[in-house]
C-alpha positions in Angstrom: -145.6 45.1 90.1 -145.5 41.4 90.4 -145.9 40.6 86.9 -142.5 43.2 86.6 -141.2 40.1 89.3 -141.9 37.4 87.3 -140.9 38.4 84.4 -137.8 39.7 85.9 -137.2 36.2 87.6 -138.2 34.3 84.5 -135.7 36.2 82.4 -133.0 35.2 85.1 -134.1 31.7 84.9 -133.0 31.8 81.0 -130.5 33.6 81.6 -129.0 30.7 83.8 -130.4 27.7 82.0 -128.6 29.2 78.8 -125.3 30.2 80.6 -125.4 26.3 81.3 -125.5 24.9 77.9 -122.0 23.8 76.5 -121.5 24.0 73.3 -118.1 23.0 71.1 -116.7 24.3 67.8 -115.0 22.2 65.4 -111.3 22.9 64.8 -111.0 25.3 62.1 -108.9 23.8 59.1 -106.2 26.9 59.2 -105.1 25.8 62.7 -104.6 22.6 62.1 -102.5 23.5 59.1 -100.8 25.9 61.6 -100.6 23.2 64.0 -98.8 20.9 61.8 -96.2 23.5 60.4 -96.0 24.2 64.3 -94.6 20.2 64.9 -92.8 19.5 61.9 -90.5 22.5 62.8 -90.5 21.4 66.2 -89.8 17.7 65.2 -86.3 18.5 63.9 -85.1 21.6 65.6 -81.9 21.9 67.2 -80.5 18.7 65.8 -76.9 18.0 65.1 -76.3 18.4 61.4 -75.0 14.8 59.4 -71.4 14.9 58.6 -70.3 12.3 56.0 -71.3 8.6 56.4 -73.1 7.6 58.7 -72.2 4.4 60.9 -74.0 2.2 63.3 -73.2 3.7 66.5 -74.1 7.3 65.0 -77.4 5.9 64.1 -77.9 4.6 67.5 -76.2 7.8 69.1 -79.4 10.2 67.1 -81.9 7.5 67.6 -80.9 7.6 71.5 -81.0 11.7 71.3 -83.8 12.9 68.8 -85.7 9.9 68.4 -89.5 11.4 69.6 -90.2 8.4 72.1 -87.2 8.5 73.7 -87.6 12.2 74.2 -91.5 10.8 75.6 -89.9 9.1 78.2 -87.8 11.6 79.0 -90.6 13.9 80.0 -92.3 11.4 81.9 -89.4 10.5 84.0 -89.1 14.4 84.6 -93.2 14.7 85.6 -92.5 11.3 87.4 -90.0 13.8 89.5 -91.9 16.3 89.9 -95.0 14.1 91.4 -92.6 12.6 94.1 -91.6 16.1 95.5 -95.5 17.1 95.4 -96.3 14.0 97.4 -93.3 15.0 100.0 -95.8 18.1 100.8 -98.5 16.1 102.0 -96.4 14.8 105.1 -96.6 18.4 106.4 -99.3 19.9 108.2 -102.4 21.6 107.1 -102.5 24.9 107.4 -105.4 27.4 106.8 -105.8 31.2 106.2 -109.3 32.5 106.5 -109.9 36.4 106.2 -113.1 38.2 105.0 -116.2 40.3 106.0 -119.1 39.7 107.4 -122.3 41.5 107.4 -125.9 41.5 107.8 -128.9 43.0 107.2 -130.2 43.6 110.4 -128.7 43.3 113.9 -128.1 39.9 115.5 -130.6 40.1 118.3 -132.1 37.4 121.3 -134.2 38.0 124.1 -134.7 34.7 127.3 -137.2 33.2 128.1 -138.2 31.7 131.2 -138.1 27.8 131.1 -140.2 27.9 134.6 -142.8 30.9 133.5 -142.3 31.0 129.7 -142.6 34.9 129.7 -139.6 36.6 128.6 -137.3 37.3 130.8 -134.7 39.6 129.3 -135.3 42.5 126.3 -133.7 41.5 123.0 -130.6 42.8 122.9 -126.6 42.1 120.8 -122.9 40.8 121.5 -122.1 41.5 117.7 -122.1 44.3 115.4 -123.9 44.1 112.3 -120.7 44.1 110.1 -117.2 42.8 111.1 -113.7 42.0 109.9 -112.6 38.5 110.5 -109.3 36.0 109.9 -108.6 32.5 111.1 -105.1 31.1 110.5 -104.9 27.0 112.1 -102.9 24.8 111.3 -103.6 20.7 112.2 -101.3 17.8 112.5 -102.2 14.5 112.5 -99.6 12.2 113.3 -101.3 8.8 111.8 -101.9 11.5 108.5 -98.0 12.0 108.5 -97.3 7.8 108.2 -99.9 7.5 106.0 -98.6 10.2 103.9 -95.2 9.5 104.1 -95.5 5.6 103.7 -97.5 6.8 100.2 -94.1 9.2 99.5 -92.0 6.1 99.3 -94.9 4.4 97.0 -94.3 7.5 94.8 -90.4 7.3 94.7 -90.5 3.6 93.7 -93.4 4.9 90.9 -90.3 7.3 89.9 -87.9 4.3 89.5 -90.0 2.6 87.3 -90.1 5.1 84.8 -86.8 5.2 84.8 -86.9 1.0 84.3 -89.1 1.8 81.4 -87.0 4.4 80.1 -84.2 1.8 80.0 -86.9 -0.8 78.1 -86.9 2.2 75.5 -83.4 2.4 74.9 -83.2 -1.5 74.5 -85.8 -1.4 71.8 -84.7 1.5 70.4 -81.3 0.5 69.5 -82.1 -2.8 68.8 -84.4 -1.3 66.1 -81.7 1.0 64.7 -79.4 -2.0 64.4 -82.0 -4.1 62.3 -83.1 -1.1 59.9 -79.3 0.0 59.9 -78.4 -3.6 58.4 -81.2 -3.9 56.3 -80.6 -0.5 54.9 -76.9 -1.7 54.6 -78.1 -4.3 52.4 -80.6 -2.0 50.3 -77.9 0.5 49.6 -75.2 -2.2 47.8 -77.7 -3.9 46.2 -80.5 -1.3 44.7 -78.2 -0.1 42.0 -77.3 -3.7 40.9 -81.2 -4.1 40.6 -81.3 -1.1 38.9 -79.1 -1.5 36.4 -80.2 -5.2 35.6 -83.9 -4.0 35.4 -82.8 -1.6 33.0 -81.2 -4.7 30.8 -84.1 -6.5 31.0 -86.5 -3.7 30.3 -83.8 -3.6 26.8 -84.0 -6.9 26.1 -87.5 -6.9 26.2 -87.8 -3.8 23.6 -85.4 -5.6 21.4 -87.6 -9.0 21.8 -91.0 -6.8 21.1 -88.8 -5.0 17.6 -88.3 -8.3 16.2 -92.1 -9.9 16.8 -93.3 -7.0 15.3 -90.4 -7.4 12.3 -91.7 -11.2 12.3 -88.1 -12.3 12.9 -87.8 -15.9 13.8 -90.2 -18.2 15.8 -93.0 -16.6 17.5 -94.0 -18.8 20.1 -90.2 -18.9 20.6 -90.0 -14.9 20.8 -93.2 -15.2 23.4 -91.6 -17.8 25.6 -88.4 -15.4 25.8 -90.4 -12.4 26.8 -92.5 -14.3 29.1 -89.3 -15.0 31.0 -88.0 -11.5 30.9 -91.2 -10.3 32.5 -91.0 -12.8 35.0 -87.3 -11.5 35.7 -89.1 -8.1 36.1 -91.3 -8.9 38.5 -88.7 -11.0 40.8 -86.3 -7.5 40.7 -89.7 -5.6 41.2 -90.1 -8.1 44.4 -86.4 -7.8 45.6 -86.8 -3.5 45.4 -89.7 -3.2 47.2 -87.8 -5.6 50.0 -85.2 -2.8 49.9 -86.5 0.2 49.4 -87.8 1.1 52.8 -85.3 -0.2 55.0 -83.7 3.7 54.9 -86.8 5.3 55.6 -87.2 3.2 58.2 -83.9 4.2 59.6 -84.5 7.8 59.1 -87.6 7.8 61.4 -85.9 6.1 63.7 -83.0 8.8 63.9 -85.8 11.2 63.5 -84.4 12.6 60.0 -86.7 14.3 57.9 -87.9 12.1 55.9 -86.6 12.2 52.3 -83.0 13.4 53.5 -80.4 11.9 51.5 -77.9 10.0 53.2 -75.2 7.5 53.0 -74.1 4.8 55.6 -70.7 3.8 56.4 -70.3 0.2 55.3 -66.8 -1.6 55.8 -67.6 -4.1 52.5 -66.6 -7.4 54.6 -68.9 -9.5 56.3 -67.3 -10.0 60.0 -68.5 -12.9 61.9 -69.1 -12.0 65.9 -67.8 -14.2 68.2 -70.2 -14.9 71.5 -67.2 -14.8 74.2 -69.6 -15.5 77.2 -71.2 -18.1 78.8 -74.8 -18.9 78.3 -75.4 -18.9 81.9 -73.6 -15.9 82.7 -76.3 -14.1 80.0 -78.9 -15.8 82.5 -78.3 -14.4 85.1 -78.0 -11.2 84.1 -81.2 -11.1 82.6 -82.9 -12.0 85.7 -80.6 -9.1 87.6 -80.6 -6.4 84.8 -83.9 -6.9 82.9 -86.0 -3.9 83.3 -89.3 -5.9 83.6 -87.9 -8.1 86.3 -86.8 -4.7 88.0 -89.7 -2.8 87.1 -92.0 -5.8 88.9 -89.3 -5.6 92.1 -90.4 -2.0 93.0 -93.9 -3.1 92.3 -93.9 -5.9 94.7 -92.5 -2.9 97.1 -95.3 -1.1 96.3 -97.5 -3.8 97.0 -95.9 -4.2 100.5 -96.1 -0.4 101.3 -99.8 -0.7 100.6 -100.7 -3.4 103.6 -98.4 -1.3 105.9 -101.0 1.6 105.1 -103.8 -0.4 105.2 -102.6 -1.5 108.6 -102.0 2.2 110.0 -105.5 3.0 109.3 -106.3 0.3 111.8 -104.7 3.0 114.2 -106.7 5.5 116.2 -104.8 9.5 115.1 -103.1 11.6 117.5 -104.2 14.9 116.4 -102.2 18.2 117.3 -104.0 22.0 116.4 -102.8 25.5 117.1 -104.1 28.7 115.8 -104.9 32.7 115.8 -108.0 34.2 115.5 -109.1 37.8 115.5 -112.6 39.7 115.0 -113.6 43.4 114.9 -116.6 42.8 116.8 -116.7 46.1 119.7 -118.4 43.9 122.0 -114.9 41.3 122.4 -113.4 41.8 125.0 -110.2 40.3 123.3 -110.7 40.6 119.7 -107.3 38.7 119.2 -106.7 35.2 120.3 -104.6 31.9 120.2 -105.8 28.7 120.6 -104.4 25.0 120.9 -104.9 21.5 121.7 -105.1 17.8 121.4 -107.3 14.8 120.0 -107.5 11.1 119.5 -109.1 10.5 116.2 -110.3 7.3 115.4 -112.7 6.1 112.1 -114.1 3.4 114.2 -115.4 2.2 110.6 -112.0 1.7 109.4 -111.5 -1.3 112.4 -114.2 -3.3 110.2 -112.9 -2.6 106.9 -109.4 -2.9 107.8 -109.1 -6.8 107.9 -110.6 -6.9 104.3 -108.6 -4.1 103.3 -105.2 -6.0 104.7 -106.6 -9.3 103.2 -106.8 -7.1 99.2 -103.0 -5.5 100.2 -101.8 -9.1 101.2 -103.2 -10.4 97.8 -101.8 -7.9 95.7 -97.9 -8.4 97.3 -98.9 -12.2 96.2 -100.1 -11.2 92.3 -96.8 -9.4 91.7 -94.3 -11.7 93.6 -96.0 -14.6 91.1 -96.2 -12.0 87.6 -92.7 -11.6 88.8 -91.8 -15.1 88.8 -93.5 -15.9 85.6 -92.1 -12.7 84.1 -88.3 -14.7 85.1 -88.8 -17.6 83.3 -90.2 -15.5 80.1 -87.1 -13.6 80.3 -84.7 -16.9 80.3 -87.0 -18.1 77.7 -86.0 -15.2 75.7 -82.3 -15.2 76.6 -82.4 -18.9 75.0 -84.6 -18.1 71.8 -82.1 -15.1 71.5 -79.0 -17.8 71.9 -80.6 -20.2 69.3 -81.2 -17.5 66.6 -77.6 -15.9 66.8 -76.4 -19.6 66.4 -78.9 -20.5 63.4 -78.5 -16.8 61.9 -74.5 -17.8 62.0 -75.7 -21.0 59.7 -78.0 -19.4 58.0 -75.3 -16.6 56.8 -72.4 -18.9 56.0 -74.8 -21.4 53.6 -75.9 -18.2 51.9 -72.4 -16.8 51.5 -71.2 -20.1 50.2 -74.1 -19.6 47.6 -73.6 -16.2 46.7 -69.9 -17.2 45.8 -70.8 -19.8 43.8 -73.4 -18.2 41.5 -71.3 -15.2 41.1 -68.9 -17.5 39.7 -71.0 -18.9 37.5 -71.8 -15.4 36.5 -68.5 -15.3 35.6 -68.5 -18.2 33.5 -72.0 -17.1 31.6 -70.3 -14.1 30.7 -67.2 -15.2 29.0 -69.8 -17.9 26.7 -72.0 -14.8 26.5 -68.9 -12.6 25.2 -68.0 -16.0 23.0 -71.7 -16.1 21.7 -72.3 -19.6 23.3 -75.3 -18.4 25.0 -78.0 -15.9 24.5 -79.0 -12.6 26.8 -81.7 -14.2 28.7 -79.4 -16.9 29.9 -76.9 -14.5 30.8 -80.0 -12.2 32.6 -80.9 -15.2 34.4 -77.5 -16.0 35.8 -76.9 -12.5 36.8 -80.9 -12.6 38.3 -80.0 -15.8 40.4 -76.6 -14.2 41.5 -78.1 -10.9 42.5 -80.8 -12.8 44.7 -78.1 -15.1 46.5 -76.5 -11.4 47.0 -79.4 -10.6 48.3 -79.9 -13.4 50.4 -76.4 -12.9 51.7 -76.9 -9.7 53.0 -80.1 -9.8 55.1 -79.0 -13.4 56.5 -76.1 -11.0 57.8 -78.3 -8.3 58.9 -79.9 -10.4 60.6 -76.8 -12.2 62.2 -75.8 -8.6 63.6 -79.2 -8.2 65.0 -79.3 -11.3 66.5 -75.9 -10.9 67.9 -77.6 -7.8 69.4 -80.7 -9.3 70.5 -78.6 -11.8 72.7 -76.9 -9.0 75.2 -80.5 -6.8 74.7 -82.1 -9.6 76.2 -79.8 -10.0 79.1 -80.8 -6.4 80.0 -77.0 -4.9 79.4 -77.3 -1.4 79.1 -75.7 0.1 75.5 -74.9 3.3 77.9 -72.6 3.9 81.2 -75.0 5.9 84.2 -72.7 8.5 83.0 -71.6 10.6 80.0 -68.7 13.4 79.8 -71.4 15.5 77.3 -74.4 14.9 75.5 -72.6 15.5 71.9 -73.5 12.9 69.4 -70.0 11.8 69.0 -69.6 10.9 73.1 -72.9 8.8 72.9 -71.4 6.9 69.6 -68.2 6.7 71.5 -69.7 5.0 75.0 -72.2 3.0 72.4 -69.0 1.5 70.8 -67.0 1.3 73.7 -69.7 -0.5 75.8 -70.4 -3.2 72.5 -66.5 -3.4 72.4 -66.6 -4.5 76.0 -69.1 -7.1 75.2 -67.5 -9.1 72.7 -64.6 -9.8 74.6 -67.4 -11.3 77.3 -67.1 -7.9 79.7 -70.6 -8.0 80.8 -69.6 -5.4 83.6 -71.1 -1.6 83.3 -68.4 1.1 83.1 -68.2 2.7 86.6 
């Protein structure tokens, strides 16, 4: 019979020891290719359609809309809500429900004994039954609890602001990234087929170079030298594609196309100057009002605050309030239904000694963030004045290498006509049209990057591309209040829409 025991109890034991081993599977490959089918529908569903060209402020209206880390944010700001109306459920009071059975396997029995004699002085007897029906339902409220609780509430809302300061931060760098690839890609979209069709005159005159070396026609050192120079035209087209091939890809992550969706931009074909209508001072300040890292720090230094005001309540003995109904089946009750109440002082006598230190740590952090504050302030003028300096250089910058481009395009013009008049041979005219094509080149990204510049100036002043609020949530609207609110800021309108 006890062998039947142990063996019963030892099979238990491995039993439990095994039940306690965790094991894990690898992912099987056919759910991870279901997985990713799964997101790449998901990554493009319910999007707007493109209709014709696309232009700036539609770029920045899709990027804004589908673009996945915008949409990120979105979701935190949303859980960021949902955490501060869970945290406005701890100010209330604790309330607990308790209902069961209770049993047990023989009756609750006690006898007396004597404390002058030590014989017994009563015969066992019982005040409960031996299986009863019980509930509790008490609820407690603790009024230093409830400032705690609620000083931590506020702590939560200002967490809630913040992500939506870093939700702004996204929609800076978000349109500020459209803008550069949407320039860039500008550029890539005039000039690739230019490349194109001079590397194809190149690859020609090489094949007709190669014909006649093999024909031994003329000098060959000569006939070297000449293809030496066209493959050397090669690789500085080969350079200028790559450059340019990627800007639109770029852009269509950005917008969150999929990728290898054709599409054209709307270009106007003139290179428009902006104009900065607004004071360099007035861009100051509103980078150290509007900035969301400067505003983002302000509700952390609240934060900060709220967090010695707590660790100064704990300091504080509780006033504790209770109140509850009870009821057991037990026969022997004379009342097997009851309420009862009352009142406490609670005080962690522990928390007097710790509190000073505690303060001391709150104190310190309020310090830390009012000076990361400050030192955020002056990075942000730093960066309104870097942002200032590159528009106006960029401005240079595009001018000398419009000037440029205009001049070796007329001198294209004059290769050509000797070219035509047999004065000079291909590869002079390939390397006129080669030089031209890069000053073309040039042109266009120092202007890209004038418009991002441009862009870079207001981003870093912390004006927001949007107004609080939009009549729909259509593309067209968000291009609409994008244009409108870039409208406003080039005739020095710095103020948000109302």
């Amino acid at each position: 019979m006890k062998t039947s025991h142990k063996l019963f109890s030892t099979s238990l034991l491995v039993l439990a020891i095994s039940g306690c081993a965790v094991t894990s599977q690898p992912i099987d490959r056919s759910i991870s290719e279901q997985r990713a089918k799964t997101d790449l529908l998901n990554m493009f569903r319910d999007q707007e359609p493109l209709a014709g060209a696309l232009t700036l402020h539609d770029a920045m209206a899709r990027a804004l809309k589908y673009n996945l880390e915008g949409r990120l944010k979105i979701m935190e700001e949303a859980l960021a809500n949902r955490q501060l109306d869970l945290s406005s459920f701890d100010m209330l009071p604790r309330m607990a429900l308790q209902a069961g059975y209770v049993g047990r396997s023989n009756v609750s029995a006690s006898s007396s004994e004597s404390i002058q004699t030590g014989t017994q002085s009563l015969e066992p007897s019982t005040s409960q039954d031996r299986n009863r029906d019980v509930a509790d339902l008490t609820m407690v409220w603790n009024v230093l609890d409830f400032g705690v609780s609620y000083v931590s509430a506020k702590q939560q809302a200002d967490q809630r602001l913040i992500v939506q300061e870093r939700r702004r931060k996204v929609v800076h760098t978000i349109t500020q990234d459209v803008r550069s690839a949407y320039w860039r890609a500008m550029a890539a979209e005039g000039l690739l087929t230019k490349i194109d069709s001079l590397m194809a005159r190149v690859e020609a005159a090489r094949s007709n170079s190669q014909r006649l070396s093999e024909q031994r026609i003329g000098d060959p050192i000569q006939a070297l030298g000449y293809q030496r120079a066209l493959i050397e035209a090669t690789r500085q087209l080969e350079e200028q594609r790559r450059a340019l091939s990627l800007a639109k890809t770029e852009l269509a992550a950005l917008i969150n196309l999929p990728m290898g969706t054709d599409f054209s931009l709307a270009g106007t074909g003139d290179y428009e100057v902006p104009q900065l209508k607004v004071e360099l001072s007035r861009l100051e300040e509103e980078a150290l009002t509007n900035r969301p890292e400067l505003r983002e720090q302000d509700y952390q230094t609240r934060i900060s605050a709220a967090e010695t005001r707590k660790a100064m309540l704990r300091l504080l003995p509780g006033l504790e309030f209770s109140a509850g109904g009870h009821y057991d089946s037990n026969s022997f009750l004379e009342n097997q239904s009851w309420a009862d109440y009352g009142v406490k002082v609670t005080w962690n006598l522990f928390n007097v000694l710790s509190g000073p230190a505690a303060i001391d740590v709150a104190k310190a952090s309020e310090a830390v963030a009012q000076a990361r504050r400050q030192a955020m302030s002056m990075a942000v003028l730093a960066q309104v004045h870097v942002a200032n300096a590159n528009f106006h250089e960029a401005r240079r910058q595009f001018h000398t290498s419009q000037e440029l481009a205009q001049l070796d395009g007329q001198i294209v013009e004059q290769l050509r006509n000797r070219h035509k008049a047999q004065g000079i041979g291909e590869l002079d005219l390939i390397q006129g049209e080669l030089n031209a094509l890069q000053a073309q080149l040039r042109r266009d990204l120092a202007y890209a990057q004038l418009r991002n510049s441009y862009g870079q100036l207001f981003a870093s002043a912390g004006l927001d591309p949007l107004p609080a609020e939009l009549p729909s949530t259509q593309l067209s609207d968000i291009a609409q209040a994008l244009a409108d609110s870039e409208a406003r800021w080039q005739q020095g309108d710095l103020q948000p829409d109302s």
